[in-house]
LUMKE-364469 format. One record per atom (N, C-alpha, C): residue number from 1; atom name; z, y negated, x negated. Coordinates in steps of 0.2 Angstrom, whole numbers, plus 2048, in hexadecimal, padded with zeros to 3 digits. Layout:
# LUMKE-364469
R, rofi, tordren, z, y, x
R, NUM, CA, Z, Y, X
...
//
This chain:
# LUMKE-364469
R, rofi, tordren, z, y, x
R, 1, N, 800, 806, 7FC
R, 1, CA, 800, 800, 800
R, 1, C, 800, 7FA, 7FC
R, 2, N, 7FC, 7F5, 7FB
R, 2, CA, 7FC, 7EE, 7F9
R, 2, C, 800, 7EB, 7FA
R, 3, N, 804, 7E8, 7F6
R, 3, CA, 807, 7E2, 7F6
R, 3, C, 805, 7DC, 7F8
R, 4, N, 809, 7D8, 7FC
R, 4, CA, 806, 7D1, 7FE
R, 4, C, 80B, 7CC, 7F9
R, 5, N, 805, 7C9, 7F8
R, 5, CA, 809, 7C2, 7F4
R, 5, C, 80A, 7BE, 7FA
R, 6, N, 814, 7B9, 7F7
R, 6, CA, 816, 7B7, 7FC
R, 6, C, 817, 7B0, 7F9
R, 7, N, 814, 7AB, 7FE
R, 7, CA, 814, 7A5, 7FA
R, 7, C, 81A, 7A3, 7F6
R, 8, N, 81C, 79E, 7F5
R, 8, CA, 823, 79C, 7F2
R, 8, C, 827, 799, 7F7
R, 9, N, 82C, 795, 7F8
R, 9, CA, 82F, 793, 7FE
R, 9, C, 82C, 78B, 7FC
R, 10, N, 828, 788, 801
R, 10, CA, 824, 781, 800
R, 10, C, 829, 77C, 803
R, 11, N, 82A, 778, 801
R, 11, CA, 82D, 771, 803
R, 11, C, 82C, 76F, 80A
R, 12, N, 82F, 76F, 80E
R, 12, CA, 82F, 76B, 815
R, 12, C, 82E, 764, 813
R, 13, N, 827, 763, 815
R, 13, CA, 825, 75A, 815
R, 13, C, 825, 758, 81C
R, 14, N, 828, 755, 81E
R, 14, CA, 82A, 751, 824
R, 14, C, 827, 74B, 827
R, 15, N, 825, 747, 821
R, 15, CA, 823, 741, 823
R, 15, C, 81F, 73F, 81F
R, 16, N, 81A, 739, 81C
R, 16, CA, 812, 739, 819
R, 16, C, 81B, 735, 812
R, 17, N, 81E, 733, 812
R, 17, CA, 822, 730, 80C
R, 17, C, 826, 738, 808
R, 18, N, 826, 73D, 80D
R, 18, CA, 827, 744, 808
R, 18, C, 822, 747, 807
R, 19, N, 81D, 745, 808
R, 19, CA, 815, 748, 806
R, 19, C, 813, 742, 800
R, 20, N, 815, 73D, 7FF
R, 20, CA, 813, 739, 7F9
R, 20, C, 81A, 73C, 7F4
R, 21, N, 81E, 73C, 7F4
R, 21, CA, 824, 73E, 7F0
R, 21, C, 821, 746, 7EE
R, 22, N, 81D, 74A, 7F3
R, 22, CA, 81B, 750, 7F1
R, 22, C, 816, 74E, 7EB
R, 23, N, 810, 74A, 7EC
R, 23, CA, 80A, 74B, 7E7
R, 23, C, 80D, 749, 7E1
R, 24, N, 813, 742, 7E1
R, 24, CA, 815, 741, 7DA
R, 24, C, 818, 747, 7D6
R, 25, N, 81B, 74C, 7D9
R, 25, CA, 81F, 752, 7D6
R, 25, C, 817, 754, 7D4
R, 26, N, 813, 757, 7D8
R, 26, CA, 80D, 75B, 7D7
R, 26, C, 80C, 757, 7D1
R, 27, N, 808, 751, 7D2
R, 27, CA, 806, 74E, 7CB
R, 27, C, 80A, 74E, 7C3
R, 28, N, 812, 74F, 7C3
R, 28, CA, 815, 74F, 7C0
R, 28, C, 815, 757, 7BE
R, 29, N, 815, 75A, 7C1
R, 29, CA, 814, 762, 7C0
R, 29, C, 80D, 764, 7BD
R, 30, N, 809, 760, 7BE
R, 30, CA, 803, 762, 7BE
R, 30, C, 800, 75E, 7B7
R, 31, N, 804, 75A, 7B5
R, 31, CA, 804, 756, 7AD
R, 31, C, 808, 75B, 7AC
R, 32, N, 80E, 75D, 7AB
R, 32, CA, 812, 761, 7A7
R, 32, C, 80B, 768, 7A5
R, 33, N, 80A, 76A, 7A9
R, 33, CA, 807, 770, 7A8
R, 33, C, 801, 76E, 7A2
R, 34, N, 7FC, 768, 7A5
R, 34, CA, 7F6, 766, 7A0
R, 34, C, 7F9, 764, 798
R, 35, N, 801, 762, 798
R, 35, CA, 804, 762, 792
R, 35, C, 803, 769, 78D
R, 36, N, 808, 76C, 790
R, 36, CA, 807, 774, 78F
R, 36, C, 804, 777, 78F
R, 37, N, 7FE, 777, 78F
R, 37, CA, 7F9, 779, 790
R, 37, C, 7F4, 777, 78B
R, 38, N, 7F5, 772, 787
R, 38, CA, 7F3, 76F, 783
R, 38, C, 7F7, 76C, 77C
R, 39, N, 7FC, 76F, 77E
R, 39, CA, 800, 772, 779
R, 39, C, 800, 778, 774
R, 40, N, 7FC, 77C, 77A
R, 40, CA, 7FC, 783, 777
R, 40, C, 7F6, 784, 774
R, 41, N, 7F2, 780, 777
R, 41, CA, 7EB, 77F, 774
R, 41, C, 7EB, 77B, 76C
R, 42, N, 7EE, 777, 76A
R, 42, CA, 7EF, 775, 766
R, 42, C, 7F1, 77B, 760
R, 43, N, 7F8, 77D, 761
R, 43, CA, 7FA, 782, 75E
R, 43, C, 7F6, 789, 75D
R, 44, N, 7F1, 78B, 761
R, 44, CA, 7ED, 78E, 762
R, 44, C, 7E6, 78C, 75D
R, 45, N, 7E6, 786, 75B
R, 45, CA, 7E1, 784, 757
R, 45, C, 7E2, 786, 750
R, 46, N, 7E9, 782, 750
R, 46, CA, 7ED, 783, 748
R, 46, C, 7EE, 78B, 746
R, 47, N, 7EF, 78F, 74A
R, 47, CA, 7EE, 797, 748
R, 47, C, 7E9, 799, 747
R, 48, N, 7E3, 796, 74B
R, 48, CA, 7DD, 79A, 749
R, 48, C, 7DB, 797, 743
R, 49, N, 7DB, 78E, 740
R, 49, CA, 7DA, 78D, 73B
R, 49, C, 7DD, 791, 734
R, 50, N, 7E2, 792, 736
R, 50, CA, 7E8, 795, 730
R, 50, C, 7E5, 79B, 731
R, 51, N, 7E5, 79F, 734
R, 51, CA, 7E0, 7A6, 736
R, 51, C, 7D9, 7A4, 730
R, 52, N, 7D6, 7A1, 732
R, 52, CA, 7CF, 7A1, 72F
R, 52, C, 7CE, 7A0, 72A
R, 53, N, 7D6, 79A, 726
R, 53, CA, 7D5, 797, 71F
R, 53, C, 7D8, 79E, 71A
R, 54, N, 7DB, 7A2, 71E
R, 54, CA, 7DE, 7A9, 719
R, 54, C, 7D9, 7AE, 719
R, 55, N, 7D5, 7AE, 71F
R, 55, CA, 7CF, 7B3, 71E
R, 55, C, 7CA, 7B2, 71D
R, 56, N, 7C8, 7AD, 719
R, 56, CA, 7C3, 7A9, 716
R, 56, C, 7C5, 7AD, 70D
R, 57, N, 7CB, 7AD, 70C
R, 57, CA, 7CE, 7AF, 705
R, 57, C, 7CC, 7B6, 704
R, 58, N, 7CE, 7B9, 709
R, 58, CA, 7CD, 7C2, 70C
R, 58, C, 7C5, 7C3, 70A
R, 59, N, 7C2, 7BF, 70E
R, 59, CA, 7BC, 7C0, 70E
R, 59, C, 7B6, 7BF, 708
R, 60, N, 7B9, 7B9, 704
R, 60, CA, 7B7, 7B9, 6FC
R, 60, C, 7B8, 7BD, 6F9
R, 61, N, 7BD, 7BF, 6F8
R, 61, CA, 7BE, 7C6, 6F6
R, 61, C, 7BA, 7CB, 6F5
R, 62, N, 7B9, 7CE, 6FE
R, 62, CA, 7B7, 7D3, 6FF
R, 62, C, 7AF, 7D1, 6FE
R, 63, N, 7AD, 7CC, 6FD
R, 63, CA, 7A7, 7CA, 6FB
R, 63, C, 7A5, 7CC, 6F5
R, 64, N, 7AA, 7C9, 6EF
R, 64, CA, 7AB, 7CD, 6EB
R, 64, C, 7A9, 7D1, 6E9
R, 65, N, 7AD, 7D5, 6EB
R, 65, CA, 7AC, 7DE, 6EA
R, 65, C, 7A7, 7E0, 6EA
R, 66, N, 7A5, 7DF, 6F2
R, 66, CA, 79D, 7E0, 6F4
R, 66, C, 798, 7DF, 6EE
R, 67, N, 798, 7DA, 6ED
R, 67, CA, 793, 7D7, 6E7
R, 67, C, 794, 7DB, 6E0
R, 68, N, 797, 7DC, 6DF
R, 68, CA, 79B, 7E0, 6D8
R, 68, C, 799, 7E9, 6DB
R, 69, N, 79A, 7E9, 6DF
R, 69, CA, 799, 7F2, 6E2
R, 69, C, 790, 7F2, 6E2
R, 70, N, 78F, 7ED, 6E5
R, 70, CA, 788, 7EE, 6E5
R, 70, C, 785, 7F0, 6E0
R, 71, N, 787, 7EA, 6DB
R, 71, CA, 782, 7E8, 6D3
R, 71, C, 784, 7EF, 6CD
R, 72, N, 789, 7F3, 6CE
R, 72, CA, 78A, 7F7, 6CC
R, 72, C, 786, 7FE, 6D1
R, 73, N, 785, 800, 6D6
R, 73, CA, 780, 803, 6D9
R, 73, C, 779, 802, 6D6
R, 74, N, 778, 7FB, 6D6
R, 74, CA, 770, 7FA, 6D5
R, 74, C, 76E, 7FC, 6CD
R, 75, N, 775, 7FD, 6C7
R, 75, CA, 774, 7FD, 6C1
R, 75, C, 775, 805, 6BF
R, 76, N, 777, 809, 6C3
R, 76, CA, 778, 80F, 6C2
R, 76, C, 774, 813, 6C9
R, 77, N, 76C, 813, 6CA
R, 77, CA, 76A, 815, 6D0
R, 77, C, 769, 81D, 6CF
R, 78, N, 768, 820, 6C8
R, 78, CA, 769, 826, 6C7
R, 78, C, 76F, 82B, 6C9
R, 79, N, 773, 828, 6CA
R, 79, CA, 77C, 82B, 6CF
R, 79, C, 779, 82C, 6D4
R, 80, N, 775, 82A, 6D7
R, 80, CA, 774, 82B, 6DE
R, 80, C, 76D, 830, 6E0
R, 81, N, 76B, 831, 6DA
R, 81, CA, 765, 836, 6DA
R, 81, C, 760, 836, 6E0
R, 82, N, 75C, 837, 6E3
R, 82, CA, 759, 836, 6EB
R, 82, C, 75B, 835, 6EF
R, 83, N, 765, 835, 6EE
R, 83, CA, 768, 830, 6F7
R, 83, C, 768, 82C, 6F6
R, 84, N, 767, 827, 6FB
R, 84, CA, 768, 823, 6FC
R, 84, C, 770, 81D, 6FA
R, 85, N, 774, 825, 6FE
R, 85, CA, 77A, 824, 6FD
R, 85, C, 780, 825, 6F8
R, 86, N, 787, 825, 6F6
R, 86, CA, 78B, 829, 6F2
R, 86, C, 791, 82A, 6F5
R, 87, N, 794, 82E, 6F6
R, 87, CA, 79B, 82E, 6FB
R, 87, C, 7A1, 82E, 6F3
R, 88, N, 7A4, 82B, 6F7
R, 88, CA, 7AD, 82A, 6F1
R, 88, C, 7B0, 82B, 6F5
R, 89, N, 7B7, 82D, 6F0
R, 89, CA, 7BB, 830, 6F3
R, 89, C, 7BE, 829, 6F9
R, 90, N, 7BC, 823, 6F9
R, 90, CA, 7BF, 81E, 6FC
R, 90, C, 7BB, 81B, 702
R, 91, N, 7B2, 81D, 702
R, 91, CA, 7AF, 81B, 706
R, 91, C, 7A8, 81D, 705
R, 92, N, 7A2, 81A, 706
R, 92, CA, 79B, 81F, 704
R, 92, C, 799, 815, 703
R, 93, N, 793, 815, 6FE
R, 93, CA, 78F, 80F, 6FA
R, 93, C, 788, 814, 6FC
R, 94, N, 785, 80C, 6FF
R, 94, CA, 77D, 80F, 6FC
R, 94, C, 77A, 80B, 700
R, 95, N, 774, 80B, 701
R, 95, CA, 76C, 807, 705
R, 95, C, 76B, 809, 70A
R, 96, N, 769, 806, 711
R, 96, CA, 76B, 809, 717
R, 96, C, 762, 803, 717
R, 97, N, 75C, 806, 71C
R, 97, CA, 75B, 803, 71F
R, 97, C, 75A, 800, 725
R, 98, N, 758, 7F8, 724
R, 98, CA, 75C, 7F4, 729
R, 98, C, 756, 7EF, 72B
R, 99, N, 753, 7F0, 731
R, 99, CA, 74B, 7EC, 735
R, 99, C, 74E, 7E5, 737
R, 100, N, 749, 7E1, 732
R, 100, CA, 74A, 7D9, 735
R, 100, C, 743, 7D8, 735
R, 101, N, 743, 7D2, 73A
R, 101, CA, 73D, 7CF, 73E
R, 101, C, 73C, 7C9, 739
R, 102, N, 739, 7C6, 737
R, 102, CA, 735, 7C2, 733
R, 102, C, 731, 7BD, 737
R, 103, N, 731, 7BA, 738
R, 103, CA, 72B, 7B3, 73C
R, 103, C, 726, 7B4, 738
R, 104, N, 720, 7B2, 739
R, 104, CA, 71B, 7AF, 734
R, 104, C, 718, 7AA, 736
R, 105, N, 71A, 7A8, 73B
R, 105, CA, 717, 7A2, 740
R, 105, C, 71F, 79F, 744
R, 106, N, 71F, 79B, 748
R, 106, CA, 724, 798, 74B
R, 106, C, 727, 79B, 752
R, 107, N, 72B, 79A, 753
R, 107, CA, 72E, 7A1, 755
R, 107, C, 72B, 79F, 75D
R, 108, N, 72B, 798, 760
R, 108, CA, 725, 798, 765
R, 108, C, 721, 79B, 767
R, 109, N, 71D, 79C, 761
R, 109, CA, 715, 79E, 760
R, 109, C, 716, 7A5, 760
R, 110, N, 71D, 7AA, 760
R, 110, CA, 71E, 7B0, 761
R, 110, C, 71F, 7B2, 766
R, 111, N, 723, 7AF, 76C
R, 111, CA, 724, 7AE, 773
R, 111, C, 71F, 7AE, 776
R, 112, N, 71B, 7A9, 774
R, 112, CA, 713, 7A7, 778
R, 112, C, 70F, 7B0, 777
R, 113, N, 70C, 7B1, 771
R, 113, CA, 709, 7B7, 770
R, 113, C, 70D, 7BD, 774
R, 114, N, 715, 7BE, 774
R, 114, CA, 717, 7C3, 776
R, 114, C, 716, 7C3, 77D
R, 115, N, 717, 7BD, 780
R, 115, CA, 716, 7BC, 789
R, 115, C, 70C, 7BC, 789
R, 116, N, 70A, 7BB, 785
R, 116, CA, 704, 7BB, 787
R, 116, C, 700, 7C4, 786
R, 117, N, 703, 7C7, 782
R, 117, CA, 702, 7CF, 782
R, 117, C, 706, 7D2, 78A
R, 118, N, 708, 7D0, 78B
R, 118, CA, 70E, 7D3, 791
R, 118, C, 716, 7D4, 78F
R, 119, N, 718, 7D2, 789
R, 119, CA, 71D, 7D6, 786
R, 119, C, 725, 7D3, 787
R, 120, N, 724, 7CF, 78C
R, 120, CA, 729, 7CC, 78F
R, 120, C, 730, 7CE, 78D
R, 121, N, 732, 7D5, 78D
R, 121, CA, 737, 7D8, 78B
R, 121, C, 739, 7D7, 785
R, 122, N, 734, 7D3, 780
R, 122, CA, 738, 7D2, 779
R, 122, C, 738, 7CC, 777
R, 123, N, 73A, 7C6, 780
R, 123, CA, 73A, 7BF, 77F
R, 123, C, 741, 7C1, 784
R, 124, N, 746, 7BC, 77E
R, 124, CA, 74C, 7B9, 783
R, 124, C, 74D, 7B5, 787
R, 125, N, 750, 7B6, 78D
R, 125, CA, 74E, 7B1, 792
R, 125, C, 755, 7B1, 79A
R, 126, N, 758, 7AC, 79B
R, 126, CA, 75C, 7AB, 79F
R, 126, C, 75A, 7A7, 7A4
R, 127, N, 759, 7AB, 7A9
R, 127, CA, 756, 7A6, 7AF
R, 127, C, 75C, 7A7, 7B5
R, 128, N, 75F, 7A1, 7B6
R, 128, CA, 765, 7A1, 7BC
R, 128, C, 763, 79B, 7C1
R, 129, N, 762, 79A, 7C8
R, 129, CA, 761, 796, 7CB
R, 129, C, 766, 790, 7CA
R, 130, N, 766, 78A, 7CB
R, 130, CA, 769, 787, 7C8
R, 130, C, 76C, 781, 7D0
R, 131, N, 772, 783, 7D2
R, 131, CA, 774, 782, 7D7
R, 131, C, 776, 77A, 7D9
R, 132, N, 776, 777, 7D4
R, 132, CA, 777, 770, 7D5
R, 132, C, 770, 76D, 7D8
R, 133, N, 768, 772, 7D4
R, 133, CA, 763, 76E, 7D6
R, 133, C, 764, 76F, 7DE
R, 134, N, 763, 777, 7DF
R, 134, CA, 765, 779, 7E5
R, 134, C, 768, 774, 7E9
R, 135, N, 76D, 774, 7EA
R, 135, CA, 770, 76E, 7F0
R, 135, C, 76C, 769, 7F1
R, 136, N, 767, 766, 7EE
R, 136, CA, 764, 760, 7EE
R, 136, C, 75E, 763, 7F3
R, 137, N, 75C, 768, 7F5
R, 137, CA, 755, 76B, 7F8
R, 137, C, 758, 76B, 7FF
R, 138, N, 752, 76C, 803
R, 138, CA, 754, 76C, 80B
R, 138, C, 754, 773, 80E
R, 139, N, 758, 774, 812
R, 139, CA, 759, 779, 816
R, 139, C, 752, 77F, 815
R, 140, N, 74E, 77C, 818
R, 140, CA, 748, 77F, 816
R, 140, C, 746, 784, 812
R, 141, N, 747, 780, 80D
R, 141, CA, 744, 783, 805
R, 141, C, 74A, 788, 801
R, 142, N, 74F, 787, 804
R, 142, CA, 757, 78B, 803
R, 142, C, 754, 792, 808
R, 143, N, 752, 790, 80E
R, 143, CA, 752, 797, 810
R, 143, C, 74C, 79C, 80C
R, 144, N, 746, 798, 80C
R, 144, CA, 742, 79B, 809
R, 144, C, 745, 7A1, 803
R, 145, N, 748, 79C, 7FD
R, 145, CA, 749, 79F, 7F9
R, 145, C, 750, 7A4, 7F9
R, 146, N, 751, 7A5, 7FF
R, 146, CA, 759, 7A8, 7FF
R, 146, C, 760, 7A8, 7FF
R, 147, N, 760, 79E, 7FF
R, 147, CA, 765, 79B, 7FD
R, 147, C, 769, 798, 802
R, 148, N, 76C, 797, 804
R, 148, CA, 771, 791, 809
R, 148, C, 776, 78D, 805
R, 149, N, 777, 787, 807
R, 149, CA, 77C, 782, 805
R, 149, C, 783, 783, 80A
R, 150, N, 786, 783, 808
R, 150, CA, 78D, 784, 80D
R, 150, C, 792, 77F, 80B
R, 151, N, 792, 77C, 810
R, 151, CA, 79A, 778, 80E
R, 151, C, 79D, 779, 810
R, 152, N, 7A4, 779, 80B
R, 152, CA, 7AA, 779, 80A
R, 152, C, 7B1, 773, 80D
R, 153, N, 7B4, 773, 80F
R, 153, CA, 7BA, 76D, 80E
R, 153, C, 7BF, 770, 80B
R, 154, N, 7C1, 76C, 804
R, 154, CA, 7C6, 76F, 802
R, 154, C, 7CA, 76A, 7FF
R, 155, N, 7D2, 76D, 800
R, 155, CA, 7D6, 768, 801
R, 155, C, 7D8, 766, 7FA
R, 156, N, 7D9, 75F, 7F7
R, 156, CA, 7DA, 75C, 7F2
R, 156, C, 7E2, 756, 7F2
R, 157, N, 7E3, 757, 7ED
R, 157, CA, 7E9, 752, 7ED
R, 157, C, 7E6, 750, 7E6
R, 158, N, 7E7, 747, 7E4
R, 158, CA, 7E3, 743, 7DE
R, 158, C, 7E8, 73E, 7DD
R, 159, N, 7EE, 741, 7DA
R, 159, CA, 7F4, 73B, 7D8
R, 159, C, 7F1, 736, 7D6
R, 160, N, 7F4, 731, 7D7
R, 160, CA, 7F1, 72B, 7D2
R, 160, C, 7F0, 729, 7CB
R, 161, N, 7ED, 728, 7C8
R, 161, CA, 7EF, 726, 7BF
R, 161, C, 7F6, 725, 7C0
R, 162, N, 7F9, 720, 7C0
R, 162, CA, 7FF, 71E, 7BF
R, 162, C, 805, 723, 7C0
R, 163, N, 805, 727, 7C5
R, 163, CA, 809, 72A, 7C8
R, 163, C, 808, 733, 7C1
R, 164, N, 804, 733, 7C1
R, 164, CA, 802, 738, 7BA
R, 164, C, 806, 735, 7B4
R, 165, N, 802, 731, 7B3
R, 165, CA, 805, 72D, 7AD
R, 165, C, 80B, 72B, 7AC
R, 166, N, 810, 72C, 7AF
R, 166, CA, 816, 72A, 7B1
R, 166, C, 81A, 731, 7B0
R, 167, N, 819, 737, 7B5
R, 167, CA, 81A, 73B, 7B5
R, 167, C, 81C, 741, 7AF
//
């Protein structure tokens, strides 16, 4: 069986001067929360820089090695005899074939050729109706294409600056 969420116990407002007393709390809650929220975002920033500034160190390194593991491979290619590969007792070295695309022309001019062959499949493309244009069209041309506009009323509360700023 489902649980029902149960609201919290909401403020009796009585009269439009407990309903302005209410928005300033809102407002003032509602800065608390964009504080804190932006606090944590903050702190969030400075951990992922300090994250990045240590594993930029990590990563030299390991570049390093790379580089050195390599040029010793490339110097002793007799070790490897007709593999490609070498297992150690720590991990396996060696040349892996690896397919990369090359332009020889501008990468438009591959698009065009690719669409112009049929090959559509090997052009990226994001096509999403774009619903702001939408709204702007008439009933008509909505139904045509599958679409309806619906409006909505939804309720808003819009403390004042000052009443925020204060808060």
């Amino acid at each position: 069986m489902a649980k029902r969420k149960t609201k919290p116990d909401l403020p009796a407002l009585s009269d439009w001067r407990a309903v302005d007393k209410a928005v300033m709390v809102l407002a003032g809650l509602e800065a608390q929360a964009a504080r804190l929220k932006a606090e944590a975002e903050e702190k969030i920033r400075v951990l992922r820089e300090d994250a990045a500034a240590r594993a930029a160190e990590s990563l030299e390194g390991a570049a390093a090695f790379l580089e050195a593991i390599e040029a010793f491979a490339e110097a002793h290619p007799e070790d490897f005899g007709k593999a490609r590969s070498k297992a150690l007792p720590h991990g396996r070295i060696g040349w892996r074939r690896v397919p990369r695309i090359k332009f020889l022309v501008r990468a438009e001019t591959v698009v065009a050729a690719l669409e112009g062959r049929g090959l559509e499949g090997a052009v990226i493309t994001k096509k999403s109706p774009n619903k702001e244009v939408l709204a702007t069209y008439p009933r008509h041309v909505l139904d045509d294409v599958g679409a309806r506009l619906v409006v909505e009323e939804k309720f808003y509360v819009e403390p004042a600056e000052e009443t925020a700023a204060v808060a």
